[in-house]
LUMDO-400325 format. One line per field, with one value per residue: residue number from 0; residue in three letters; chain; x, y, z of N, C-alpha, C in turn. Coordinates in steps of 0.05 Angstrom, whole numbers, padded with zeros to 5 digits, always signed. Example, Ala and Ser with C-alpha at 12.3 -4.5 7.8 and 13.67 -1.06 7.14 Angstrom:
BEGIN
num = 0:1
residuo = ALA:SER
cadena = A:A
n.u = +00264:+00257
n.v = -00114:-00045
n.w = +00156:+00142
ca.u = +00246:+00273
ca.v = -00090:-00021
ca.w = +00156:+00143
c.u = +00264:+00258
c.v = -00066:+00001
c.w = +00156:+00157
This chain:
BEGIN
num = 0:1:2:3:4:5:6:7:8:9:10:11:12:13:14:15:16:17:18:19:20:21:22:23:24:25:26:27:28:29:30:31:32:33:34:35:36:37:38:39:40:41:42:43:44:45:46:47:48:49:50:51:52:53:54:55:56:57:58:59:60:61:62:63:64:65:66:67:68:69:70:71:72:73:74:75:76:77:78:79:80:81:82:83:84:85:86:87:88:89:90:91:92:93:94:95:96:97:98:99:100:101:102:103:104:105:106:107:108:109:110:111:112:113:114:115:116:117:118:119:120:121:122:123:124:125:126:127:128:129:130:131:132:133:134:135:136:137:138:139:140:141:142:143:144:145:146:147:148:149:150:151:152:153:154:155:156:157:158:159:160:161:162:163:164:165:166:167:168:169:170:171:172:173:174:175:176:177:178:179:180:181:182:183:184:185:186:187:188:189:190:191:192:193:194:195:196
residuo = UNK:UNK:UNK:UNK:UNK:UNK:UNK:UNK:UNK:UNK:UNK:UNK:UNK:UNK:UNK:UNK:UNK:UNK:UNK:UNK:UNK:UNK:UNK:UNK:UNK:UNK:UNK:UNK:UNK:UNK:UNK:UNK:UNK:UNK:UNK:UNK:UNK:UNK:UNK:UNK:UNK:UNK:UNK:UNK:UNK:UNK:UNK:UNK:UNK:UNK:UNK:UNK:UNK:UNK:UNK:UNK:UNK:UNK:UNK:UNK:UNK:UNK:UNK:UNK:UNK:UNK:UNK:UNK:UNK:UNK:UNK:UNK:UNK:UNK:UNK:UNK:UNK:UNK:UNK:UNK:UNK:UNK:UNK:UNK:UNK:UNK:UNK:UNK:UNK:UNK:UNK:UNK:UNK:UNK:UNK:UNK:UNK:UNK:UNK:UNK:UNK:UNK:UNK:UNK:UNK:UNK:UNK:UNK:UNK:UNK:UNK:UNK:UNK:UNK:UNK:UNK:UNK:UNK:UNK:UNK:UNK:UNK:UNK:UNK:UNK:UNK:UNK:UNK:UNK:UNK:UNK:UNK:UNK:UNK:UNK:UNK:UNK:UNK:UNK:UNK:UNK:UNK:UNK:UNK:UNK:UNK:UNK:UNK:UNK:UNK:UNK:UNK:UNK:UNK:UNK:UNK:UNK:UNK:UNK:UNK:UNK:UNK:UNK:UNK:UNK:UNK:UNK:UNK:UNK:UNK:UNK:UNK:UNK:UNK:UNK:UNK:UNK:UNK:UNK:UNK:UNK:UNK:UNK:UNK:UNK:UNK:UNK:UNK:UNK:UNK:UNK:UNK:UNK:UNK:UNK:UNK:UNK
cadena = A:A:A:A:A:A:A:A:A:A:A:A:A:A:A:A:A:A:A:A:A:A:A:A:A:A:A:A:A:A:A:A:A:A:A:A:A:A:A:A:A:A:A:A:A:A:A:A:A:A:A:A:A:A:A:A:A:A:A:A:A:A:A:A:A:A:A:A:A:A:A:A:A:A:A:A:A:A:A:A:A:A:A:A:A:A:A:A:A:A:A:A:A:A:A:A:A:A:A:A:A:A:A:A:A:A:A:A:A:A:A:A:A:A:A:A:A:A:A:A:A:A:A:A:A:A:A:A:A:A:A:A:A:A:A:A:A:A:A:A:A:A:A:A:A:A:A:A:A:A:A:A:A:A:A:A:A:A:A:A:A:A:A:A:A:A:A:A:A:A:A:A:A:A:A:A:A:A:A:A:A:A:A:A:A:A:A:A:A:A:A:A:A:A:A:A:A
n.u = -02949:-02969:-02965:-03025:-03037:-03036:-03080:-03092:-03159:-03168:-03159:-03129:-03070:-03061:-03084:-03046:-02993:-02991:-03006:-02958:-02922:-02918:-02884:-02900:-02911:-02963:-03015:-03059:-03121:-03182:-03242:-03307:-03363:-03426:-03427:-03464:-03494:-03544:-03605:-03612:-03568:-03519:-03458:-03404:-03434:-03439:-03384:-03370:-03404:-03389:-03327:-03336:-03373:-03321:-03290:-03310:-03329:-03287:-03274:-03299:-03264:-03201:-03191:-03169:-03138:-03127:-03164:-03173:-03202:-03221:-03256:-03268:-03307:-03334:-03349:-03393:-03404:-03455:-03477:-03486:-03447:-03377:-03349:-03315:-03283:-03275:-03267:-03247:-03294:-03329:-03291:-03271:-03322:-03329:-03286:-03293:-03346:-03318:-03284:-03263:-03295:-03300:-03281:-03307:-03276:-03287:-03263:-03270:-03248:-03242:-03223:-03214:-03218:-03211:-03201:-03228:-03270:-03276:-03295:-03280:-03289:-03278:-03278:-03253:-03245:-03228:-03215:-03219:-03195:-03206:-03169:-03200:-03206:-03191:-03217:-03178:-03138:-03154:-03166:-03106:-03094:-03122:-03097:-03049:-03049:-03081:-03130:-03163:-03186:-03195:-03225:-03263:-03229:-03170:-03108:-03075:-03034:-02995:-02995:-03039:-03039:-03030:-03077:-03098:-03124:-03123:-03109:-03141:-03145:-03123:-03097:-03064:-03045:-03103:-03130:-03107:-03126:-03127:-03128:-03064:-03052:-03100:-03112:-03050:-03063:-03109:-03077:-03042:-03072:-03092:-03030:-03000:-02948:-02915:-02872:-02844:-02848
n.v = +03553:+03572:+03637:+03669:+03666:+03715:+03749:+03786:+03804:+03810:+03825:+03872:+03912:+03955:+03958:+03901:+03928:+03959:+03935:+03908:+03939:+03936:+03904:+03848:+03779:+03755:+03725:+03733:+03727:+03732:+03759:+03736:+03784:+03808:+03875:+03914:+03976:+03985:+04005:+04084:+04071:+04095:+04127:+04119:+04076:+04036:+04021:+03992:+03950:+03921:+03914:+03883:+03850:+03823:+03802:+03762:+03727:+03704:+03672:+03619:+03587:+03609:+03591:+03599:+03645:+03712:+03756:+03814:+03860:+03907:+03960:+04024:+04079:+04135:+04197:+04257:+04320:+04329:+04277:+04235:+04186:+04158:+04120:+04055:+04077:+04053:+04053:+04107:+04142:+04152:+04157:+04210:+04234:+04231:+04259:+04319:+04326:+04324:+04366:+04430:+04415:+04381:+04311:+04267:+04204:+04150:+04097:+04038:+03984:+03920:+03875:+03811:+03757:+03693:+03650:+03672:+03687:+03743:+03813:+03868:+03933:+03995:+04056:+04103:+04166:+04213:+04269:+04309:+04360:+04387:+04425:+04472:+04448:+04450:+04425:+04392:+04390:+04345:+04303:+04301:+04287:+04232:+04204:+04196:+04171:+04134:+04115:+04069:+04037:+04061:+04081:+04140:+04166:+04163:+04168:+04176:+04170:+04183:+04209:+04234:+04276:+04328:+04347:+04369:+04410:+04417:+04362:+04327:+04296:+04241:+04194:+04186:+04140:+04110:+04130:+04106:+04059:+04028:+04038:+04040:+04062:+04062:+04003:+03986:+03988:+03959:+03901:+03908:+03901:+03846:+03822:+03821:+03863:+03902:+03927:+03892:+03844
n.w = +00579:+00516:+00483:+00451:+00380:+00340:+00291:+00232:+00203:+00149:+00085:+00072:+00043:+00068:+00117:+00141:+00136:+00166:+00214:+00212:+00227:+00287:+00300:+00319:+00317:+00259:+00230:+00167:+00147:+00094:+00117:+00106:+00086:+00088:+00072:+00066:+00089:+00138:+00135:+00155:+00193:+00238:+00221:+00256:+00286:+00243:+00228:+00264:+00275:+00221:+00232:+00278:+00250:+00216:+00257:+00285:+00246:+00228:+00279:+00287:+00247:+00273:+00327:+00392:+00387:+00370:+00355:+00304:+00284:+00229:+00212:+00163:+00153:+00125:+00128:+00102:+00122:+00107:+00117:+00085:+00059:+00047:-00002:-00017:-00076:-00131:-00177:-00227:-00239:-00200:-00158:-00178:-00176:-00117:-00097:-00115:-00088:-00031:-00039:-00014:+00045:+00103:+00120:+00158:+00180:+00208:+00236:+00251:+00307:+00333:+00382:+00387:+00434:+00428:+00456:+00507:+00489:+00504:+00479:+00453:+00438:+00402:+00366:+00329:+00319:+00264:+00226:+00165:+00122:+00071:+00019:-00029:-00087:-00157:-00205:-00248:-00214:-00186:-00232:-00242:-00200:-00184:-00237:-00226:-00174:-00163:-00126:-00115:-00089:-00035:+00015:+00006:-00035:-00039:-00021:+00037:+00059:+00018:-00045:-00032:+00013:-00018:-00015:+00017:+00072:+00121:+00179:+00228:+00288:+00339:+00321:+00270:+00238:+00238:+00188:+00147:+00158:+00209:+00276:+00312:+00372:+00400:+00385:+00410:+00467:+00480:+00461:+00501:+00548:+00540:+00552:+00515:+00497:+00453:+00460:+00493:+00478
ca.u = -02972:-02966:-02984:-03033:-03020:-03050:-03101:-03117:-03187:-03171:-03146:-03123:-03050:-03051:-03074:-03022:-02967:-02998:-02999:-02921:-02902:-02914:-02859:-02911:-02923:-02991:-03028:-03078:-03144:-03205:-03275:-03325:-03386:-03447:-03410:-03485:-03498:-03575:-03620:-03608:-03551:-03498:-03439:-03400:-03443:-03436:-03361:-03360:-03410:-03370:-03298:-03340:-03377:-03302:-03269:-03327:-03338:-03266:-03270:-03294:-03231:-03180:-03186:-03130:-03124:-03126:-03169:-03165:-03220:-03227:-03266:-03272:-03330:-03326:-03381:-03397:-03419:-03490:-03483:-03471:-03427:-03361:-03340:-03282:-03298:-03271:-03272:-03246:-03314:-03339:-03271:-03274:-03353:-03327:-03265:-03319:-03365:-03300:-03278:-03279:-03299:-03298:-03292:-03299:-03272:-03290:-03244:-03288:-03232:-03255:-03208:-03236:-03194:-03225:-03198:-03249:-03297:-03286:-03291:-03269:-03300:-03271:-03280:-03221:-03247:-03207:-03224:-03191:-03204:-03206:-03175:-03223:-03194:-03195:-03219:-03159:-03127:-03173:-03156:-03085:-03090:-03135:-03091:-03023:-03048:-03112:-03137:-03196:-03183:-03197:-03252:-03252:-03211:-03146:-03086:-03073:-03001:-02980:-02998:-03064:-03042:-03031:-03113:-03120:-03114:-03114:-03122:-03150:-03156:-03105:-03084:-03062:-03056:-03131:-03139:-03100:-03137:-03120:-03122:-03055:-03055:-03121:-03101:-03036:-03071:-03120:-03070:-03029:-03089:-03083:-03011:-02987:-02940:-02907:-02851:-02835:-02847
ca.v = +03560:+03586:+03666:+03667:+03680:+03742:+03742:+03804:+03795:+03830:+03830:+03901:+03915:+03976:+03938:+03886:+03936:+03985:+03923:+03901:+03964:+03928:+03869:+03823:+03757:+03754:+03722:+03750:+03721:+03751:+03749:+03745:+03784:+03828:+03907:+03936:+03989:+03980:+04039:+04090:+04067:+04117:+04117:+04098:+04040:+04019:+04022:+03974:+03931:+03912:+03896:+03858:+03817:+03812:+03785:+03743:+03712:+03682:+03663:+03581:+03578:+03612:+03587:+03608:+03673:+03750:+03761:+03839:+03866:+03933:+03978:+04048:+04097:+04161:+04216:+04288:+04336:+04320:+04255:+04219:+04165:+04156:+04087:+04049:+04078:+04019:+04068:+04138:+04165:+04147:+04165:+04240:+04244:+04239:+04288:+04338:+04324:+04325:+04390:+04450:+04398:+04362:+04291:+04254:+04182:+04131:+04066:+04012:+03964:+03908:+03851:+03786:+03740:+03660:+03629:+03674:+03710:+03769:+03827:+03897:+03947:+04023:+04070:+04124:+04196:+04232:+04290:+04313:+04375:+04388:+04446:+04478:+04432:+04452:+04395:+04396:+04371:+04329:+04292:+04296:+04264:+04210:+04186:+04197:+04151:+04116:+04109:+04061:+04017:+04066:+04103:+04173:+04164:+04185:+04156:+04200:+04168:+04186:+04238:+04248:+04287:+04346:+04357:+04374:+04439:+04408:+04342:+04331:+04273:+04234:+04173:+04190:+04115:+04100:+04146:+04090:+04033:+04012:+04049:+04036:+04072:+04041:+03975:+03971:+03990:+03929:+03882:+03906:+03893:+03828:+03815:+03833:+03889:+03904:+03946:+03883:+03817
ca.w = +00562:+00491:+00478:+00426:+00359:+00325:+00266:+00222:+00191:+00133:+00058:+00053:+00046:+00082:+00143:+00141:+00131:+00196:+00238:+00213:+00252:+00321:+00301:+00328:+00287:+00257:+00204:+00158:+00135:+00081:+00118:+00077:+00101:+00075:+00082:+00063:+00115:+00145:+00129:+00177:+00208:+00241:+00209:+00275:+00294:+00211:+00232:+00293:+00266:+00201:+00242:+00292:+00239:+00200:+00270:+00291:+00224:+00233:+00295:+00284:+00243:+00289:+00352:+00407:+00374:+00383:+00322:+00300:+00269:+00230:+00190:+00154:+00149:+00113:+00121:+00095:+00133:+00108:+00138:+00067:+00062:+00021:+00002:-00036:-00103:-00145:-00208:-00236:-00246:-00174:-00147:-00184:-00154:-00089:-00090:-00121:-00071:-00009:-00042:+00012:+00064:+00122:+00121:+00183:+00180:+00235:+00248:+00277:+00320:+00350:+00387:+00397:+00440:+00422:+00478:+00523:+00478:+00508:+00449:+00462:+00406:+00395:+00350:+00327:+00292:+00253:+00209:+00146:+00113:+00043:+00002:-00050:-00107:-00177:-00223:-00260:-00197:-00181:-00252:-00234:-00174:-00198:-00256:-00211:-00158:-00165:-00101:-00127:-00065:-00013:+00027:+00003:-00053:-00029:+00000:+00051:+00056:-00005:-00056:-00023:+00034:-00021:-00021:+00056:+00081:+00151:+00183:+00267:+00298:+00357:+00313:+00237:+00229:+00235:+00169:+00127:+00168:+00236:+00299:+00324:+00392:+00406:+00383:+00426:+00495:+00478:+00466:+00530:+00568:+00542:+00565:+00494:+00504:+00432:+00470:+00506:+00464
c.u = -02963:-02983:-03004:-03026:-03043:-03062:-03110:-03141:-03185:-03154:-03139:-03093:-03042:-03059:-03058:-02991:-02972:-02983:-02965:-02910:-02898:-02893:-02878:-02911:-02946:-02996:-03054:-03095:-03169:-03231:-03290:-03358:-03397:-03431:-03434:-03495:-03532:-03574:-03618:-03594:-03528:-03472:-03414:-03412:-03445:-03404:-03349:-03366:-03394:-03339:-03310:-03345:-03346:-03291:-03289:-03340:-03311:-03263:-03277:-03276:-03211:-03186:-03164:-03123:-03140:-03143:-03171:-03184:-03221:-03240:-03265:-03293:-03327:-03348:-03376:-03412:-03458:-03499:-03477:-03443:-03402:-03354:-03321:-03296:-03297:-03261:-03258:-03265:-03326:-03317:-03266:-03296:-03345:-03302:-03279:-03326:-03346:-03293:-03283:-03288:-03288:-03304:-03292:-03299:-03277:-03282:-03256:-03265:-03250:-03237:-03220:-03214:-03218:-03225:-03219:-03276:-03295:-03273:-03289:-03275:-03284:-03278:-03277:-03242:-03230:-03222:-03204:-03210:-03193:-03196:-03193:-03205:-03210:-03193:-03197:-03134:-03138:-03166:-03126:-03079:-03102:-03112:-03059:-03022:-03068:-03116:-03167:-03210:-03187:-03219:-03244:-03231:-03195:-03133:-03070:-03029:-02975:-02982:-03020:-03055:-03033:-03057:-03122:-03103:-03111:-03126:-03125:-03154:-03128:-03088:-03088:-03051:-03086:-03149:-03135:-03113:-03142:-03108:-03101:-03049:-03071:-03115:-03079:-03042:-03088:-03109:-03048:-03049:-03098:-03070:-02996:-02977:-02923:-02879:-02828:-02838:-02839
c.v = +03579:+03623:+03654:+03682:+03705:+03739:+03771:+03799:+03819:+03831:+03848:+03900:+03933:+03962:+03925:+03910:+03967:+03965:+03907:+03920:+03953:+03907:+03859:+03801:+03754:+03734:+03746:+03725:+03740:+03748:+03754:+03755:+03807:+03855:+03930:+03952:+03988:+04013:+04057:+04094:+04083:+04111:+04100:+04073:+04024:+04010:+03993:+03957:+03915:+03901:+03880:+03834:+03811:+03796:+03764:+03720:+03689:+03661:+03627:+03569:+03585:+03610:+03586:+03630:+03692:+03760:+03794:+03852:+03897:+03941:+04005:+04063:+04119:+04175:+04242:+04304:+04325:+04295:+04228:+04207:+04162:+04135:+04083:+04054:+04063:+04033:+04090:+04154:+04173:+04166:+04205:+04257:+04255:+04261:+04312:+04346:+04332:+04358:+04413:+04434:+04397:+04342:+04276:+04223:+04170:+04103:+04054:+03994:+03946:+03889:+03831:+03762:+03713:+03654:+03642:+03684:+03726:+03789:+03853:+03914:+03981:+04029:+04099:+04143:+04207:+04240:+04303:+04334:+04384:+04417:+04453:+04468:+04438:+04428:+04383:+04382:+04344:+04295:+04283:+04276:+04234:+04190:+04180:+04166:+04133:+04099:+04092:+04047:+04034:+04092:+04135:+04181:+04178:+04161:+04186:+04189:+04171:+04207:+04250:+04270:+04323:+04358:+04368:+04402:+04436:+04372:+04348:+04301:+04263:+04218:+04174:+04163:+04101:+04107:+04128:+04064:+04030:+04031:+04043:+04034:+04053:+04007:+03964:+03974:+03966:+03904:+03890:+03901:+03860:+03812:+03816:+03856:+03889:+03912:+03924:+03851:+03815
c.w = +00540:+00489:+00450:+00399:+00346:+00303:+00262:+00208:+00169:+00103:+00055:+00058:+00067:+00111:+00154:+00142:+00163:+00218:+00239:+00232:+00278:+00317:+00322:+00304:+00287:+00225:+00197:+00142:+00122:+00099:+00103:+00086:+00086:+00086:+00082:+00087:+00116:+00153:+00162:+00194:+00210:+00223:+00226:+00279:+00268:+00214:+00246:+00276:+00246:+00207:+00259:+00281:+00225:+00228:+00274:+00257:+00219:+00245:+00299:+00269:+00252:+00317:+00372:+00385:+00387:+00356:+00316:+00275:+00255:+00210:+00188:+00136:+00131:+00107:+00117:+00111:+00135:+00124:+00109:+00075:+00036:+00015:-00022:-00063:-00124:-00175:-00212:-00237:-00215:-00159:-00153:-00166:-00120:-00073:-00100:-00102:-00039:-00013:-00025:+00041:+00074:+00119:+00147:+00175:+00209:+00229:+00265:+00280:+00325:+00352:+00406:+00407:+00444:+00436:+00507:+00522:+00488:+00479:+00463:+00432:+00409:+00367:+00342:+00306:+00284:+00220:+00193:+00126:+00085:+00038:-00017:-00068:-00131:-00197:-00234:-00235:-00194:-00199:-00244:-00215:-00176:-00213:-00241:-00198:-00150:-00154:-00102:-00107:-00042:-00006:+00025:-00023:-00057:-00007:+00020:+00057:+00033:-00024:-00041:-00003:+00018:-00028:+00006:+00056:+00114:+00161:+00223:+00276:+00316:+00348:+00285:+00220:+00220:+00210:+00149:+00133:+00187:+00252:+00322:+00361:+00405:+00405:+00411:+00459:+00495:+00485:+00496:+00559:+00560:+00539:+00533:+00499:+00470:+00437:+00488:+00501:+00445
């Protein structure tokens, strides 16, 4: 009997280049699904929901797969939401707005194995705390590395990580995407071991 093959549900680079770390073979597919968060909704359970619908929206075109679902939240203290700013002006708003802060990010997982429907959901915190950032950075950092593509606007693997004055959380993967840790106890629970295939 064939292992199955692996499926990220996901266009982002930085996903694809988290899950290269396990030397498993995988493909990658885009889902295409509404990302609008319903009024109200926690920012965790906005988390889950969004990698469940990305793996389950696959799932009638990969059949016999491991499909690998994920998403990323990003809230302010207040409970505001940060999202991929797409822009410079957006992207400034929200290092403004991060400045002095706490941001807490939440990593919705979810692994959906086809061949039995069973789905397994997590969801990884990790908190990243802001220096008081003078605009003038702010700018800097913007035009340096223009993070337009990512929640919070900030690559935390790259220049970003000179805006924190501390980060917290168990898995400092889940900040760029994908909750490794989490991820590889999943697939070792089903008979994927990374350490050993």
């Amino acid at each position: 009997m064939l292992p199955p093959k692996l499926l990220l549900a996901s266009s982002s680079p930085y996903r694809k280049q988290l899950l290269a770390r396990l030397n498993l073979a995988f493909d990658t597919a885009s889902p295409d699904i509404d990302e609008t968060p319903i009024p109200g909704e926690a920012a965790e359970a906005l988390a889950v929901r969004l990698a469940e619908s990305k793996a389950k929206a696959l799932a009638p075109r990969f059949q016999d797969h491991i499909i690998i679902g994920s998403d990323q939240v990003a809230a302010l203290p207040d409970g505001s939401l940060l999202s991929k700013p797409g822009r410079y002006d957006t992207a400034k708003q929200q290092l403004m707005r991060s400045s002095g802060n706490r941001v807490r990010f939440l990593t919705g997982l979810v692994v959906l194995d086809t061949r039995s429907g069973n789905l397994q959901t997590h969801c990884e915190p990790f908190e990243v705390h802001f220096r008081d950032l003078q605009e003038e950075e702010i700018e800097g950092y913007l035009q340096k590395e223009q993070p337009y593509d990512c929640a919070g606007s900030f690559k935390m693997e790259g220049l970003g990580i000179a805006l924190f004055s501390r980060l917290q959380g168990d898995d400092p993967n889940s900040l760029i995407g994908l909750p490794l840790i989490a991820l590889t106890r999943i697939l070792r629970e089903l008979g994927i071991n990374p350490l050993l295939d």
